[in-house]
N, C-alpha and C positions, 0 to 999 in steps of 0.2 A: 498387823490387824489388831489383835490382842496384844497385851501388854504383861511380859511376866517380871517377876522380878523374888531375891531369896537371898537369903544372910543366913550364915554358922558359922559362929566363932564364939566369942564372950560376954559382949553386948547384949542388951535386951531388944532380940528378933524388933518387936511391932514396932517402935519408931522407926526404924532402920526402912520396914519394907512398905509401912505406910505411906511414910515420906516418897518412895520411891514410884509407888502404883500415883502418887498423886503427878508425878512427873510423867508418868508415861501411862496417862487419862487422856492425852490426845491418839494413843490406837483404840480405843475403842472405851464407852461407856454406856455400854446396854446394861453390867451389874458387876460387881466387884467380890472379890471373898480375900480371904487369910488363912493360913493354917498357921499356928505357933505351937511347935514342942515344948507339954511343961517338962518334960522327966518323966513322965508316964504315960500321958496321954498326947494325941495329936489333936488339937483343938481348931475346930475347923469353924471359922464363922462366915456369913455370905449373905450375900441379898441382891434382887433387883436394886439397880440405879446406881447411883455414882459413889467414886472413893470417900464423898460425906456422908454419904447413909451409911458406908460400913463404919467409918469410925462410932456413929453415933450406937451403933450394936454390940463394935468391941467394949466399949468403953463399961456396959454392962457382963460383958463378960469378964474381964480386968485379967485376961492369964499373961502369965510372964514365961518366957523361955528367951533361952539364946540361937533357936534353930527357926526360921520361919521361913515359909513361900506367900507369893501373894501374886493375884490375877484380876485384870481391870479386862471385859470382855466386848469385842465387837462380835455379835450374835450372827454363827453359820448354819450351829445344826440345832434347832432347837429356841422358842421361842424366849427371848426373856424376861427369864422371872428367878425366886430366889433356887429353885429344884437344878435349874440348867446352870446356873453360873459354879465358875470354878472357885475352889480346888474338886475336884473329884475324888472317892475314896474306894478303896475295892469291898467286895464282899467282904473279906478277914477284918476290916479295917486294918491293917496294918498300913497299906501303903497309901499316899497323897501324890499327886498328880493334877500341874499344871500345865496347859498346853495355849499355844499359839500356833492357829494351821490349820487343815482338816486332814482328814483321815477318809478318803475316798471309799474305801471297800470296805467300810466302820458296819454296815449292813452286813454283809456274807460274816464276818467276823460275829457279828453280835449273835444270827442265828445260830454259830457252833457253840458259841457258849452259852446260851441259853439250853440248847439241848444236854450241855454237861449240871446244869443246876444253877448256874450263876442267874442272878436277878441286878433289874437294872433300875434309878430311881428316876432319872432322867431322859432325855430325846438326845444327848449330846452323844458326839463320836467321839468324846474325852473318855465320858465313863467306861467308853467299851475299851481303849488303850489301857485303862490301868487295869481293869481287869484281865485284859488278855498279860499282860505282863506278870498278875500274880498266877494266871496259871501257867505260864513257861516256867515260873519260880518252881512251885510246887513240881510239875511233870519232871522236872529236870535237875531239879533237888540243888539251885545254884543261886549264888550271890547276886546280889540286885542289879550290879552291872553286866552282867553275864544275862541277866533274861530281858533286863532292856535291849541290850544289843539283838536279841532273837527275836524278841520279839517286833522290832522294827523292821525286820526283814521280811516279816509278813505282812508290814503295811505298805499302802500304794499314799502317796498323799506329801504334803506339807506338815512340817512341825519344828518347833522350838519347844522345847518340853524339859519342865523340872520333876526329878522323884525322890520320893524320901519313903524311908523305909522304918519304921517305930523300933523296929529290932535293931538297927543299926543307925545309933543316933548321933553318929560324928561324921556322916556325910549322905552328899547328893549326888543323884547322877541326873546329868543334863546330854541333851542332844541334840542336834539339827540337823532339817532339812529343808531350804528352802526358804525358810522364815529365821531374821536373824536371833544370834546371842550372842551376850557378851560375859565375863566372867572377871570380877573384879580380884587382884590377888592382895590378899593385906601383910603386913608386916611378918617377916618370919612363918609365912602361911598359917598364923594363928588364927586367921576368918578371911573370910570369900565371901563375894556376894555376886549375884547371879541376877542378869536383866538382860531386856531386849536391846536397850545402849545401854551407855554409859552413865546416862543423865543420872540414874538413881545413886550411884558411888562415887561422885568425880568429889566431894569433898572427904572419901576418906581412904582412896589412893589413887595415882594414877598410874597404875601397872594394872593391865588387861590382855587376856588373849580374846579376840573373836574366832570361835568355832566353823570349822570351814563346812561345806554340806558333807555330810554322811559321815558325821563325829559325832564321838560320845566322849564324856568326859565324866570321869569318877573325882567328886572334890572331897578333901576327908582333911578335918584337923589336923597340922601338925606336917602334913606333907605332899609333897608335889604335888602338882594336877596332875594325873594320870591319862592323857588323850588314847583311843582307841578307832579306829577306819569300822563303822557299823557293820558294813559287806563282807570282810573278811577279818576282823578282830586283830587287825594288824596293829603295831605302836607307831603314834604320831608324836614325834618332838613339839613341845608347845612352842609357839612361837607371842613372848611377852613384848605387848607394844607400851610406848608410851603415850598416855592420855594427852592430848594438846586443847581439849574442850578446859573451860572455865566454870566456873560456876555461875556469876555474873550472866553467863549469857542464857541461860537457862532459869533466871528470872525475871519479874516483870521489870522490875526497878522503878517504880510510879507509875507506870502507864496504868491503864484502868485495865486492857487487855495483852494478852502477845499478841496477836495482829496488829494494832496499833501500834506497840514497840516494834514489830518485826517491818511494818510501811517505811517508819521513821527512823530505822536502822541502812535504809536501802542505798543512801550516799555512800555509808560506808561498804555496805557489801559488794557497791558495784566498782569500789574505788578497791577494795581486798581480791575483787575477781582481776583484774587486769593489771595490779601491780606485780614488778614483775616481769610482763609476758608486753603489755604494750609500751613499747619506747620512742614516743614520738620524733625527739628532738633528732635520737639517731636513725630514725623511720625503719626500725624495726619490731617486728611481732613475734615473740619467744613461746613455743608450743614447742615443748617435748618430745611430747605423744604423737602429733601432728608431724613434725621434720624428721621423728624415728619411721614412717609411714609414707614421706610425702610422696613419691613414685605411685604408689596404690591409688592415692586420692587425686592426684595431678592424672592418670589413665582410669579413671572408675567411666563406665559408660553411664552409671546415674550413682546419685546417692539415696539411698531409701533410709527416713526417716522414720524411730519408730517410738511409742510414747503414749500415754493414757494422761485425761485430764488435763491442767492446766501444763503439764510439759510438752504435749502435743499440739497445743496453741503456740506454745516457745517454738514447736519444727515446723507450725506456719509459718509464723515470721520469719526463718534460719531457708524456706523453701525460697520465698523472695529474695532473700540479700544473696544465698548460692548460686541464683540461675540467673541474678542480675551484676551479680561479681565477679562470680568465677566460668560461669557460662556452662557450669556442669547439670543437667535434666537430675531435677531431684522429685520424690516421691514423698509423699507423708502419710503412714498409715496406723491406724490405731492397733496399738500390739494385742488387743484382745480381739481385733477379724482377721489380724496379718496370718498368725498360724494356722486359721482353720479355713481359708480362702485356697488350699496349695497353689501358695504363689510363685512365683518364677523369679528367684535366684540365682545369680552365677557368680563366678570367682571375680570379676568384674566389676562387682557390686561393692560398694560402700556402705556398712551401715552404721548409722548414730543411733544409739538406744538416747534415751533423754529420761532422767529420774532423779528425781530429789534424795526421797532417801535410797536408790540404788537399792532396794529389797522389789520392786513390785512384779509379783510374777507372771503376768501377762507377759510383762517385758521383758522376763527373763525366758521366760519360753520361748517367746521369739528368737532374742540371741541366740538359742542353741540350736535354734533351727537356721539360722542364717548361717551359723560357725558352720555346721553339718554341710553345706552345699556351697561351702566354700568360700564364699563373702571375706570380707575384714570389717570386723566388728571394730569402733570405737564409742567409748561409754561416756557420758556427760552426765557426771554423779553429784552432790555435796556431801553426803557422807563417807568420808574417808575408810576404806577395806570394806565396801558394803558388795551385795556379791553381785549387782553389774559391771561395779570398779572391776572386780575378780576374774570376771567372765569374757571382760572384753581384749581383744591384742594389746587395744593401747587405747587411753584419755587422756581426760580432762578434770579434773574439780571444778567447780564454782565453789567457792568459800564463802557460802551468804553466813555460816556458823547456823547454829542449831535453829534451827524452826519448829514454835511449838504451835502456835493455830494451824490451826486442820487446813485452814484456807488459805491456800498457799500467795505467798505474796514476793517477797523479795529473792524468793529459791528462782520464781519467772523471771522476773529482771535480772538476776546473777546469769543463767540461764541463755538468754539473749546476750546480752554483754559477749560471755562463752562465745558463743556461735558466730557472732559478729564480727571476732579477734579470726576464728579459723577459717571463715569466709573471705576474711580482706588478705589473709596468710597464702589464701589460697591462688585469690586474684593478683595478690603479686607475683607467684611462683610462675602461675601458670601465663603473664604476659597479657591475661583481661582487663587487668586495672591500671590505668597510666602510672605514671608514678606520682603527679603532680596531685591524683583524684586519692592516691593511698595516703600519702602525708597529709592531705586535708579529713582523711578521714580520721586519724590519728590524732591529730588536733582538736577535730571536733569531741571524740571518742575521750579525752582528756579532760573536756570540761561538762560531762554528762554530771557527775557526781553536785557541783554546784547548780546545774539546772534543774535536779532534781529537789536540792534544798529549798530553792527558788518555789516550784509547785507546793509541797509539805506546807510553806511557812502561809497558805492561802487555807488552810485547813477551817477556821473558823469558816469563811465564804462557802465552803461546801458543805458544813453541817446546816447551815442553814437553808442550802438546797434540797437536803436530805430530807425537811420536813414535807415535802412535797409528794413521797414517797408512801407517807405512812398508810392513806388508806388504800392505795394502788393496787388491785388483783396483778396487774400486768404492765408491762413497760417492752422496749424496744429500744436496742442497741445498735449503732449502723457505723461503719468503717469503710474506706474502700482502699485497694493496694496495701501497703506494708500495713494499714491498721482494720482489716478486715480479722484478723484474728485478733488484736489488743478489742473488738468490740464483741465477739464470742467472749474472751474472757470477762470481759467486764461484766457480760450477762450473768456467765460463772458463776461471779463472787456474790454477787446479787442473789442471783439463787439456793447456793450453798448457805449463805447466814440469814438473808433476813424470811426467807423462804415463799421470795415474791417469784412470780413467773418471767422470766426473763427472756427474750429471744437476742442472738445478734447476729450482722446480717450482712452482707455486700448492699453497702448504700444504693446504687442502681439495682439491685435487686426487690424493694422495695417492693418496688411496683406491681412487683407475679405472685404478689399473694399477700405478704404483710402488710399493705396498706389498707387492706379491709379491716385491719383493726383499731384506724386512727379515726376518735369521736372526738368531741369537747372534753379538754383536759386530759386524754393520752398521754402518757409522758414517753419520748423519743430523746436519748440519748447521742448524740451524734457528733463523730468525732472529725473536725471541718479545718483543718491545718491548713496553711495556706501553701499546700506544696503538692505537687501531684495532679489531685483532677480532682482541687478545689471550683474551679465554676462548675460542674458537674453537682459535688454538692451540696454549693449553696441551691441547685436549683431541687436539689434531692428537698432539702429545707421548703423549699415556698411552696412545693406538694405538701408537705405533712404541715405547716403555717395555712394553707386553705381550706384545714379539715378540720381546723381549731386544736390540729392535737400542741400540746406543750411541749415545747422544745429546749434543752439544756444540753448545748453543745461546748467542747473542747475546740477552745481556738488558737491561735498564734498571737502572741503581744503587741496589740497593736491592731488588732481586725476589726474592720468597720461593717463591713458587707453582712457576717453572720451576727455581729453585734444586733444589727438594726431590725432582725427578726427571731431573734430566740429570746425566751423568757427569760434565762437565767444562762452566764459565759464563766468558762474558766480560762485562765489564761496559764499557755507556755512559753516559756521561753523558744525564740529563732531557734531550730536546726533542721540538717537535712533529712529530708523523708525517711533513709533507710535507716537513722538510725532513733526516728520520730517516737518508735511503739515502747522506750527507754521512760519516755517521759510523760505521752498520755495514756500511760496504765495507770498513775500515781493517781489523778485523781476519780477516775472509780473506783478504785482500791477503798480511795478514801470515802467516796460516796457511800460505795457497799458497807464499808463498816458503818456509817451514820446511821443511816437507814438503819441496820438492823439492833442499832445498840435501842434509839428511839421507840423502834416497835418490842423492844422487850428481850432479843431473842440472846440466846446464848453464844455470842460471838465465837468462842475462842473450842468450844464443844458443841458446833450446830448438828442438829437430830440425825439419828444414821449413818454419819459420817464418820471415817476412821482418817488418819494423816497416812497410811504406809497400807495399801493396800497388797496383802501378800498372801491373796489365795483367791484363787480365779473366781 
């Protein structure tokens, strides 16, 4: 959700951690702050609004140190403005506190210490953390990592959290729960740097430990990291990974936005997801995670699919191609009503969490409530050690690589790909899918990557559909079968960036109620492939064509029927239905960015929005 990030070592703190908050400004940018040790003082600068406002404030402050934290904030407790954004500082001033997360019981907490004296300047549940920390300090007369650990043991909540302590200026103590971190180690442990990934350090090491939940970690010039288990102060052996992120990919490289990079990245990611694992020629599907498992998922009596936002639309898709491949009753449910519905689980059950960055913690509450009652969890993550990877028996990656727009795009198509490969694994195991129907599906599955270059390279043809859009309150998305959810998302991304009103719908659905909103010049997106219960709706079309509303439909190469009554056509390449929603996502993707670059809007940072949603 928030975004932290921290260097000590030799270097001068502010580039280091500026740079790094501007990289991890897609968790959140409600307001931004710094703190940089000169040697004396801990200089705390901040403000509403993004990581350019703060530099434009440091820049008149000009201090220099080698010790700094920095926080880019998506707003939980506390409106914002320059009072609420972080760092936070205690009463003594002495200590600096950055967090990602909340702090549940931050209320009964705050009343105890305001009855001992302490004063607060803010609404945040950060401030009351660092203060409760410095009075565990004082009560108990102990080193800073000694009262972080106590002091977390009195909180209920999420956190990623960095501290520094002025008295003790060669190191930080960091911690998690819930919300990730990561910890960069530099040369001879002469400097560390401290973020919620890696984006912020990967050009100045790639040795990293991520912190497992309910760790604390003491980093100090000059010598080991010190892990500790919060609950019982026990020693945790660090476990140093190697970075395999780039740098490259966590820039734009000419594109005008990352969403745009990250749309026209998707041949490759969809060609990085399946390599590998699909082997047409030898017509087999190589899953790990899936053949370490297969007895569980070959006798599961359903699969329940579980997922928030655009990865929840990926376990629509994954619910068709399952129950028409493998012939297993599958479920899709939103992981923020799954836990609080007491739903019915048994050891029977299969469940797919479905996350991008494998941090969001609806989803992860689900998990543990699924693991608790017996289930088998398996996790569809792209971030490599994120903690539904962690959480689950057994996965999957998708390798779309780093996604930095908020609006997810290629993580969906990597995502599907995923699901596609364990679905046809499955129909062959389990004797549902001929043989003759799995080879061709492999086949086709092989040349997705070029169909989708194919779409991409029509990009001009859809920005100028896009002007269509500009002054629209409202539009209408329709799909039916395998792209009834490709038209939810595509209303999605519509609404996440350009901040039009979007609905999407079952094309035969139309009729019970969204069709009172088709007047002259409605615009109706409608996705009409020539496979499935195509004459259905073309006829869906000659309703919304008799009411004058505007029609710009997704078609098959080569279509005359919906040609001859929509305003505006995009064309796909031939393929079969189930694996159709691969290729007509590309261009609403592509729409939705047009649209919203034209009307002004901040594509790659739209309003409210965080990328990693990791606090209920």
């Amino acid at each position: 959700m928030c975004g932290i990030t921290g260097y000590i070592g030799t270097r001068e703190a502010y580039p280091i951690v500026i740079k790094g908050l501007q990289r991890l400004e897609y968790r959140g940018y409600d307001s931004a702050g710094i703190m940089v040790f000169n040697g004396t003082e801990a200089k705390v600068t901040k403000t509403k609004g993004k990581v350019a406002d703060l530099e434009a404030l440091f820049v008149e402050n000009k201090t220099k140190g080698t010790i700094g934290i920095g926080h880019t904030r998506w707003a939980t407790h506390g409106v914002p403005n320059d009072t609420n954004s972080h760092p936070h500082v205690s009463n003594s001033g002495d200590l600096t506190l950055i967090h990602n997360g909340i702090i549940e019981n931050y209320d009964a907490i705050k009343k105890e210490l305001l009855a001992r004296g302490y004063t607060f300047q803010s609404d945040t549940d950060t401030e009351v953390l660092v203060n409760l920390i410095e009075e565990v300090q004082k009560k108990h007369a102990c080193k800073l990592g000694k009262a972080v650990q106590l002091a977390l043991n009195e909180v209920i909540g999420a956190y990623a959290i960095a501290v520094f302590d002025k008295k003790k200026p060669d190191e930080l103590v960091v911690a998690k729960l819930g919300s990730p971190l990561a910890i960069g180690i530099g040369e001879d442990n002469a400097e560390f740097f401290i973020a919620s990934d890696a984006s912020p350090f990967i050009e100045y090491t790639k040795n990293a430990i991520y912190l497992e939940d309910e760790e604390l970690a003491i980093v100090k010039i000059g010598r080991d990291i010190r892990i500790r288990k919060i609950h019982n102060d026990s020693k945790v052996s660090p476990n140093v990974q190697a970075l395999k992120m780039n740098l490259s990919q966590i820039e734009k490289e000419g594109f005008d936005h990352f969403m745009l990079k990250e749309i026209f990245e998707q041949p490759k990611a969809i060609l990085d997801t399946y390599r590998g694992r699909l082997l047409p020629n030898e017509g087999i599907v190589r899953l790990s995670g899936v053949e370490e498992y297969i007895e569980k998922f070959k006798n599961a009596d359903r699969i329940l699919i579980i997922a928030c936002g655009t990865s929840w639309h990926a376990g629509l898709v994954a619910e068709y191609l399952f129950e028409a491949v493998s012939r297993i009753p599958v479920e899709v449910e939103y992981a923020s009503e799954f836990r609080y519905r007491n739903p019915i689980i048994t050891e029977k059950d299969v469940v797919i969490a479905i996350s991008q960055s494998g941090e969001t913690a609806d989803s992860l509450a689900a998990i543990k409530m699924a693991k608790a009652q017996g289930a088998y969890v398996f996790g569809v993550c792209n971030v490599v050690g994120s903690s539904i990877a962690r959480a689950s028996h057994s996965g999957a990656y998708t390798h779309a690589g780093p996604e930095i727009g908020v609006a997810s795009t290629k993580a969906f198509t990597t995502q599907i790909t995923l699901l596609t490969l364990i679905a046809l694994k499955l129909g062959k195991e389990k004797g549902t899918l001929s043989n003759s129907d799995f080879h061709a599906y492999l086949q086709q599955m092989e040349l997705i990557p070029a169909k989708v270059e194919e779409i991409l390279a029509q990009d001009d043809n859809i920005k100028t559909i896009a002007s269509e859009f500009l002054t629209t309150p409202s539009c209408l998305f329709l799909g039916r079968g395998y792209n009834f959810p490709v038209a939810l998302e595509g209303a999605l991304k519509l609404k996440e960036i350009s901040y039009i009103h979007a609905e999407g719908y079952p094309a035969a659905e139309m009729k019970h109620g969204p069709i009172a909103l088709i007047e002259d010049g409605y615009p109706v997106i409608v996705i009409a492939i020539d496979k499935g219960h195509y004459e259905k709706v073309v006829s869906n079309i000659q309703e919304i064509k008799s009411r004058k509303g505007k029609i710009i439909a997704v078609v098959t190469k080569g279509d005359l029927a919906v040609k001859a009554l929509a305003d505006h056509v995009i064309e796909i390449p031939e393929v079969e239905e189930p694996l159709s929603p691969l290729l007509t996502t590309i261009p609403l993707q592509l729409l939705a960015y047009h649209v919203a670059v034209l009307r002004g809007c901040n594509v790659d940072q739209p309003r409210n929005l965080a990328k990693s949603v990791t606090v209920e």
